[in-house]
N, C-alpha and C positions, 0 to 999 in steps of 0.2 A: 725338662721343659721341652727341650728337641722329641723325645718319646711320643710326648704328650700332644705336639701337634702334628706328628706323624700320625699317632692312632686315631685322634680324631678327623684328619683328612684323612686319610684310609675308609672310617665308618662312613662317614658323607659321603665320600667317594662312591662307594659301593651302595648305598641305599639314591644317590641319583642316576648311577647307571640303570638300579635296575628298575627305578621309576620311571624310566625312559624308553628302554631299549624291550624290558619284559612285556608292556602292552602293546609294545610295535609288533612284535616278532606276534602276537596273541589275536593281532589285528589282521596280520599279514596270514595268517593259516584260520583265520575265519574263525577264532573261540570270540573273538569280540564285533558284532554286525558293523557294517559300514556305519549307520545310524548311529549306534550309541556312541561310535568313536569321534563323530562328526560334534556329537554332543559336548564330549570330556574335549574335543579340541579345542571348540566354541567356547568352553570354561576355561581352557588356558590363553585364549586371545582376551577375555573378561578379566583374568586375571592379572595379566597381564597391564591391563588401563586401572585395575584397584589400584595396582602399587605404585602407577604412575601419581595417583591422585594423592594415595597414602602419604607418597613423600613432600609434597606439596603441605599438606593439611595435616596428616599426624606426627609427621618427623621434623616439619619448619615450621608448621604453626600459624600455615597462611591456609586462609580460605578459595577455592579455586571452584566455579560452577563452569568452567567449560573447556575442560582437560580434553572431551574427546574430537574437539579443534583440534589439538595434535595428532591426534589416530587421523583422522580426516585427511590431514598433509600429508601424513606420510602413505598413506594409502594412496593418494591422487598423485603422489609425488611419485610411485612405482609405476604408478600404470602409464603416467606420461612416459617417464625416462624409460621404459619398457617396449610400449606398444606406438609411444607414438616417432620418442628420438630414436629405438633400434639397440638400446644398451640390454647387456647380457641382465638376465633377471636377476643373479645373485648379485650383481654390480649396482642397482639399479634398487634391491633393497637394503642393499650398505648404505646407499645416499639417502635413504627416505628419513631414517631417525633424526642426520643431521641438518636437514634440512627443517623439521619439524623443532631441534634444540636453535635452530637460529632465530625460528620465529617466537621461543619463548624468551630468546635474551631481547630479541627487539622490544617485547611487551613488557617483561618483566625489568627493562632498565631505566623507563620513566617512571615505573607504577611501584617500583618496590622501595623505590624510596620515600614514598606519604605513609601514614597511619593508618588503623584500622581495616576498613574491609573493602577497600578500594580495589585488590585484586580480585578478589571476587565481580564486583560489577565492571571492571574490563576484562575478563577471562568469558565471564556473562555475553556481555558485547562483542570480543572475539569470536566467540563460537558463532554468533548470529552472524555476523559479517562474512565470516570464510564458508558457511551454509547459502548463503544470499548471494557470492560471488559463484560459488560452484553452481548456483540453480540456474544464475543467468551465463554463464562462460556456456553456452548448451556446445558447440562445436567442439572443449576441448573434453567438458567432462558429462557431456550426454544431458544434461537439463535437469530437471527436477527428478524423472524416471531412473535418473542414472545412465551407467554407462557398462557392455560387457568387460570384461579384462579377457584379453582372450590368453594368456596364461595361468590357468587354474589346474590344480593338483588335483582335484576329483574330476576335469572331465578329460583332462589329458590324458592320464594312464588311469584306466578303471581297474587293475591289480594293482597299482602301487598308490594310487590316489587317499584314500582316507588314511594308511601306512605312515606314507610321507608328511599328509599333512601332522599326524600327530607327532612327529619325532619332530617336525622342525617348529612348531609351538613348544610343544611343551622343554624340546630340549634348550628351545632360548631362555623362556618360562624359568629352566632349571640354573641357566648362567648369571639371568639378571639376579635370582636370588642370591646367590652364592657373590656375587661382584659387589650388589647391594649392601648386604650383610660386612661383607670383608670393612667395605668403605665407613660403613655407618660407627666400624670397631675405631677407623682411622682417628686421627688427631684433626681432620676436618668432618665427620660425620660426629665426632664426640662438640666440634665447635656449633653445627648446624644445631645441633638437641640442646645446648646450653645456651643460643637462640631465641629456640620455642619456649625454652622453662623462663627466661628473664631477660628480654633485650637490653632492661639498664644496666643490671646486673654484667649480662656478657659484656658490652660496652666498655664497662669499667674496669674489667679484667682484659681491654685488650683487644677484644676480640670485634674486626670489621663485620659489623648487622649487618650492613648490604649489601656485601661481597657475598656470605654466606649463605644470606635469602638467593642471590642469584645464583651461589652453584646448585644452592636445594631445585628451585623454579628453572634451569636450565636441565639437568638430569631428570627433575620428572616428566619436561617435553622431550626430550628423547626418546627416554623410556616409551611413550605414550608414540612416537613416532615407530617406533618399534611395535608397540602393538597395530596400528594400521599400515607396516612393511607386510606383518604376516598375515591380515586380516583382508590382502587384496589378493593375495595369490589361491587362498582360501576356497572363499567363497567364491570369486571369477567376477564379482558384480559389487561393484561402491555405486552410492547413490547420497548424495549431500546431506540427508538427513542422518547420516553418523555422524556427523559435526552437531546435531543440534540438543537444547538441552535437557530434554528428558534423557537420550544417551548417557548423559554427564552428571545427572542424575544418579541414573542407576549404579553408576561408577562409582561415587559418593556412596548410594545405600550399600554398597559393597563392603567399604572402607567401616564404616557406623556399627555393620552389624559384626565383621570381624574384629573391631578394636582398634581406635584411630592410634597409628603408632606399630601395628603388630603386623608384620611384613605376610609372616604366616596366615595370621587370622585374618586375612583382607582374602589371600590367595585361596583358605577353607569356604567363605565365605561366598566368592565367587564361583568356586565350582557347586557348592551345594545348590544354590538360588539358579545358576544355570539351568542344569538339571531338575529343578526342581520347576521351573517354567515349562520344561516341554514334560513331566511327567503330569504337570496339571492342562497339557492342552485341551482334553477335554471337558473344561470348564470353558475354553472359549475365550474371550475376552474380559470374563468374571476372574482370570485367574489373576489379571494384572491386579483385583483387588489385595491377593494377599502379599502383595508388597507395605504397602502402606499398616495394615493389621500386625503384621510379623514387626515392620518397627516401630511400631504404639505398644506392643509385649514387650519388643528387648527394652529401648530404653525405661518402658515402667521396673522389668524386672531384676533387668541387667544393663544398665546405662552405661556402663563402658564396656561393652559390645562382650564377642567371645571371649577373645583370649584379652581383653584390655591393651595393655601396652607393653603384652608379657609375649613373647614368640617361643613357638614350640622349638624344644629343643631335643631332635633326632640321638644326639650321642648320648642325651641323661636317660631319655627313654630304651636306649640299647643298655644302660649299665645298670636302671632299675632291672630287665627283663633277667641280664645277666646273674645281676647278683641274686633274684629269686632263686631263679636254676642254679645257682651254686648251694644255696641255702638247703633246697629241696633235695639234694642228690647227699649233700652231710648231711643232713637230717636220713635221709633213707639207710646210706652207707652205717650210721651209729647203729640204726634198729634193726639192722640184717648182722652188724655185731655183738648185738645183745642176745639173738638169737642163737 
């Protein structure tokens, strides 16, 4: 057993180092444009708010329209603590998730205890309110125009800029998976999912529904605090329409098209649609149509998204690849004996 998760931490191991550190180093000697990296980064901050939502909607079972409320604080939350009170920027994006998980427990402690789809129209409502506050606060977050950050990774060091920002998306990108994952194995991520399958059911077995709805609704405003820690330093410019809910939206079609429930296929999901946005910019504003088209196909063809509620799993795919190659070399090895 001890073998067995030594090899498998090993494999993971080694295929997130080098999802990490090989596009950096590829970024850093110019095989990859500052552009495209700027892209695959932007995919990992997107990604980054699917799984926020995922856990919210596919792994608890609550409905959430306005998850990118918490990117919005925690991004407004760095640039104050940054630019405006004088705190060190890494110090300053440690505070931003926590303070964006504070404002999910405040919501999520009256609202998670009613039925139905209640969280949704105050997550709805939140988002509008923390948008409406940030357009009129204009003195602390710039107005509706927004506001610069003047700590930004592409215009501070123009060799290390798009570098940096990729390693430090996606290598977060790579922890929350990996922390995610571990947790959802736990005896409280197994209690959240048995939740989502049958609140009476859980209930009956035991298990506190509102306790669990709020660690679920508390970690995914984290998470999501987490994606606008890294989405201020980024781009160098927040402007209060990241809180609003077409953002929260696309967040959502993120989650839909990768499999509400599939940690992976939200994160596939988002980088492809990323990229797949700016490689249609030449449509213009036509291109936003094929959002809406792309999911009128999947759920006709495939309604529970890519991967459904199934997540790719790296170590079966390393021991199908293995076991071919061993298949292939005794196969070869017999008929160089026969000969």
């Amino acid at each position: 057993m001890k073998n067995k998760f030594r090899r498998n931490t090993f494999i993971l191991g080694g295929i997130s180092l080098f999802a990490v550190v090989v596009p950096f180093l590829l970024i850093k000697i110019g095989v990859i444009d500052s552009y495209t990296a700027q892209v695959i980064t932007l995919g990992g901050v997107n990604a980054i708010m699917a799984i926020s939502v995922n856990v919210v909607t596919g792994i608890t079972g609550q409905l959430t329209l306005g998850q990118c409320a918490f990117q919005a604080v925690g991004a407004y939350t760095v640039m104050i603590l940054a630019q405006d009170v004088g705190l060190p920027l890494p110090l300053a994006m440690a505070i931003g998730p926590f303070v964006a998980a504070f404002f999910g427990f405040l919501i999520g402690f009256p609202t998670l205890k009613l039925e139905g789809d209640y969280l949704a129209i105050v997550t709805l409502a939140f988002g509008e309110i923390i948008r409406v506050v940030l357009v009129n606060f204009r003195g602390i977050t710039g107005g509706p125009n927004g506001k610069s950050f003047k700590y930004s990774f592409l215009r501070d060091s123009l060799d290390w800029g798009a570098s940096l920002s990729y390693l430090a998306v996606i290598g977060m990108l790579v922890v929350v998976i990996i922390l995610l994952q571990n947790f959802l194995r736990s005896s409280y991520g197994r209690a959240i999912k048995a939740v989502r399958e049958d609140e009476i059911a859980a209930n009956s077995n035991g298990i506190n529904v509102f306790r669990y709805k709020m660690i679920g609704f508390v970690i995914a405003a984290f998470i999501g605090g987490i994606g606008g820690a890294l989405y201020a330093p980024f781009l160098g410019f927040i402007k209060p329409e990241l809180a609003s809910f077409n953002n929260s939206i696309n967040a959502l079609i993120f989650v839909v098209l990768g499999g509400m429930g599939s940690i992976t296929g939200s994160v596939i999901a988002a980088f492809v649609l990323t990229y797949l946005q700016e490689f249609l910019r030449f449509m213009a504003n036509y291109r936003l149509l094929l959002y809406p088209v792309v999911l009128i196909l999947v759920m006709l063809f495939r309604p529970q998204g890519l991967l459904g509620m199934k997540e790719l799993s790296f170590v079966g795919v390393w021991d199908k690849v293995f076991a071919k190659l061993k298949t292939k070399m005794k196969k070869n090895k017999s008929e160089a004996g026969n000969e």
